[in-house]
N, C-alpha and C positions, 0 to 999 in steps of 0.2 A: 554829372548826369550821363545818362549810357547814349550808346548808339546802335543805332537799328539796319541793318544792311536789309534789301531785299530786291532779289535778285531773279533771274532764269535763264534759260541754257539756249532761248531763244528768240530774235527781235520778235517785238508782235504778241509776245505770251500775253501781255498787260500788267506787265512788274510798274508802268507808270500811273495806272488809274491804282493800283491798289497802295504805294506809296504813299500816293498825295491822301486819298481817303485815309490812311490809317496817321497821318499826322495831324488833317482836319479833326478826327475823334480825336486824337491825344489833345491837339488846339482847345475844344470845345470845354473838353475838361479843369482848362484852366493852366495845363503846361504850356512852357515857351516851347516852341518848334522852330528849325530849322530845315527844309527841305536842300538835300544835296543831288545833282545829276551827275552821276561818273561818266567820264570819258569812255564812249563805246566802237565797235566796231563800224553800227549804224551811226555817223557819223550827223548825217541830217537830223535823224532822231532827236540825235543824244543834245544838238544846240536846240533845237525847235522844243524839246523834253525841259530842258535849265531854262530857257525864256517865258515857260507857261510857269514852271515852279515856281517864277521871279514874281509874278506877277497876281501872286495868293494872297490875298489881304492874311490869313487865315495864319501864315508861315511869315512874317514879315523881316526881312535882310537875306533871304536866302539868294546862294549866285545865279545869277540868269542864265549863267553860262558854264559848260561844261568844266568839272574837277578830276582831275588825275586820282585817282583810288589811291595813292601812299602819301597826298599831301592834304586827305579830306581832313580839315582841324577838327581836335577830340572836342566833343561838348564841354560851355563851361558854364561854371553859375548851375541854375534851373533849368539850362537848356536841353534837351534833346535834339540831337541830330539825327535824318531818318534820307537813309541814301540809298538812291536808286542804283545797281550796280548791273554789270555783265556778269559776275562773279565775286564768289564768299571772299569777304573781308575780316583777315585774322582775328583782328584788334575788333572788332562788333562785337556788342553784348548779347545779340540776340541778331537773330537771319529768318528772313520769309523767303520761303521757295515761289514763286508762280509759276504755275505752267498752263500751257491749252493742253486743255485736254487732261486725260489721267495720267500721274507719274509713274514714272520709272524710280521701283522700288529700291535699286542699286544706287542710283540717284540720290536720291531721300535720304538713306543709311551714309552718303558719303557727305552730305552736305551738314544731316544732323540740326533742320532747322526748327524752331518754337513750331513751327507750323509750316502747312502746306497749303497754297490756294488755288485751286484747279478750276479755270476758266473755260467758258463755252463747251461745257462738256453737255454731249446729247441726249438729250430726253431722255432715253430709251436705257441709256446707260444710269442715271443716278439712284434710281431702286436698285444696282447690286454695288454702291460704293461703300466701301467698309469707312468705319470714323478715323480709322487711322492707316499709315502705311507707315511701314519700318518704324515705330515706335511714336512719329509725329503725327497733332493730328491734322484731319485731312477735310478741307472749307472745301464744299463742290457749289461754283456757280454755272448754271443751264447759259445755252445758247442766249442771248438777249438782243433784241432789235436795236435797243441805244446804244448799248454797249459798243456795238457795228456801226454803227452810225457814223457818215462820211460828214468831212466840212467842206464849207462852198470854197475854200483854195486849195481843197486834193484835187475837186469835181473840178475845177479851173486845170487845175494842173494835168490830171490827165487828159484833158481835151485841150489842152494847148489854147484856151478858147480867152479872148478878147473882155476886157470888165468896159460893161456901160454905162453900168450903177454899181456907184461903190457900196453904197446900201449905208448900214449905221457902223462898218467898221468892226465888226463884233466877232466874226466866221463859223457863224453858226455851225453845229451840225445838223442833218440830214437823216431820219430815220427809213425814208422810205423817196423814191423812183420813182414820180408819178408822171404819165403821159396823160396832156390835156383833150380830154375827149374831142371830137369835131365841133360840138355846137357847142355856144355861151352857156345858152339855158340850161344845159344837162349837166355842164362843165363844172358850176359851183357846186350844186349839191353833191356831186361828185366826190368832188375835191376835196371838200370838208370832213368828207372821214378820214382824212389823213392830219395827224395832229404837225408831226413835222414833217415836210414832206420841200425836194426840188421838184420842180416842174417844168416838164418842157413839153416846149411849144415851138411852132414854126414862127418863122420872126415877121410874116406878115397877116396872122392872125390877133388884131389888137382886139376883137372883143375876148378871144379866149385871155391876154391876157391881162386883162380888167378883170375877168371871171377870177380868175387865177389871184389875183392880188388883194380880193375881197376876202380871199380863205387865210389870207395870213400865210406865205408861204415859208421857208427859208432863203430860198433862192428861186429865180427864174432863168432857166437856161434855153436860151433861142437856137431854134438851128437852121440851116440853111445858108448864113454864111453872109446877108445882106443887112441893110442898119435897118429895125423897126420906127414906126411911127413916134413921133417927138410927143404926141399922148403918153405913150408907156415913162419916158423920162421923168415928166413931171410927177407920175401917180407915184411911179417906183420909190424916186425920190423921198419923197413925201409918203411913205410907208417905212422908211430903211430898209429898204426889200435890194440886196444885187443880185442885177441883172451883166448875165455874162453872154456871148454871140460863139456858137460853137459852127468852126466851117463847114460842117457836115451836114450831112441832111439827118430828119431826127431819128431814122432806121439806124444809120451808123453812128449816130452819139451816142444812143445805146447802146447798139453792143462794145462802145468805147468804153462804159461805164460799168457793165456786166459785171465784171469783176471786183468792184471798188470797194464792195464791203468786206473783202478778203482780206482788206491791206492797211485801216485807217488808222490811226494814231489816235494816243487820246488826249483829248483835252477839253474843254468847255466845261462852262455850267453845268447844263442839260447831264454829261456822262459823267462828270464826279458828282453829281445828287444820285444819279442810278446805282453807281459803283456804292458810294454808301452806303445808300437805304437796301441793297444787298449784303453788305460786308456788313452792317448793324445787326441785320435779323440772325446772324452770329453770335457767338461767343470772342470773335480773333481777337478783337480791341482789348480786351478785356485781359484776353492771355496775354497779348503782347505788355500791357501795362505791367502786369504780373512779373514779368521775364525781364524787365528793364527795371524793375525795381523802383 
């Protein structure tokens, strides 16, 4: 049985959510899969990329850990093997290009791949995308809020900030940024229109965060740098809600965070159901099965 390289020219493009969704479809179907992470230049990635692979009911034996591109073993039996790469893999029976954004038609013609998947491409741009470039054709997915979507150990990580609740262990992500309004009362019905949502709050406003914890948050991120009320422990607890203490006051944990949706990796639940039920309302599964034979 074949093997499926798929790859892009640059960390970030999302060659990992389209990966893992195109072996979940192959999975579904009834083929054995294998998910492979090659060794990359993004080095954090590419181990934190093989331990979320590892951990796919969907792909069962796959390495958790990153594989050298010249010793990924060829499929055998019924298997398919579907590897994430920095670059084209001679020996693949088939190659997915991802890019952000629209490709570089030179590009395309040199890689020569079943297909192209051009991610977070703007609004504005996908009424003049032709179906094909240089002879491949050409998947356009729009900007997407989950897609972007942060987890509460980047949100940790770029704020360098302290965990108080470890919550259910899970590391959610994050669709959306929300500051907790001043008062309780306003605070919930607020907050509820945020379906995934961090929230932060100052660490000594415990009715905002009771308010806050009633909505089902992802995460609670305190700020100002002091330990909240031994109330919030128990609720948080007892929701799997983590709570992390960021030392800034909450002006500067934002604009800490500003940036965060530029940069997040993917993984979860929540972004490989998106990335699916995206890459489904296609034809790509289909071609790919087609081209693998």
């Amino acid at each position: 049985m074949p093997l499926l390289s798929v790859i892009s020219d640059t960390p970030g493009a999302g060659k990992t959510g389209v990966a893992a969704s195109l072996a979940r479809a192959l999975a579904y179907t009834g083929q054995r899969v294998w998910l492979v992470r090659g060794e990359g230049s993004d080095g954090g990635n590419a181990a934190a990329d093989a331990h979320w692979f590892g951990s796919l009911d969907f792909a069962p034996g796959s390495a958790s850990t990153p594989v050298a591109a010249n010793v990924i073993p060829p499929p055998s039996g019924d298997e398919v093997v579907v590897a994430e790469l920095d670059e084209p893999l001679e020996r693949a029976d088939a190659t997915i290009l991802v890019t952000r954004g629209l490709p570089d038609e030179a590009r395309v013609a040199e890689v020569a791949p079943v297909a192209v998947v051009a991610l977070d491409v703007a609004e504005s741009a996908l009424g003049d995308t032709p179906d094909e470039v240089s002879g491949a054709p050409l998947v356009t997915i729009a900007e997407d809020r989950t897609l972007a979507g942060f987890s509460v150990s980047e949100a940790q990580a770029v704020l360098t900030a302290e965990t108080l609740v470890e919550g259910d262990g899970l590391d959610p992500t994050c669709d959306h940024l929300v500051i907790a309004p001043i008062g309780s009362d306003s605070g919930q019905p607020y907050l509820e229109r945020f379906e995934s949502k961090a929230v932060v709050v100052r660490y000594d406003k415990t009715d905002q965060h009771l308010a806050a914890l009633a909505t089902e948050p992802a995460c609670l991120i305190l700020t100002g740098g002091r330990r909240p009320s031994e109330y919030l422990f128990d609720a948080a607890a007892a929701r799997g809600v983590p709570v992390m203490l960021s030392r800034t006051d909450t002006e500067n944990t934002v604009i800490a965070l500003e940036g965060i949706f530029d940069r997040t990796r993917f993984h979860g639940e929540r972004k490989l159901e998106r990335m699916s039920e995206l890459l489904g309302a296609t034809s790509l599964s289909e071609r790919v099965a087609g081209a693998l034979g």
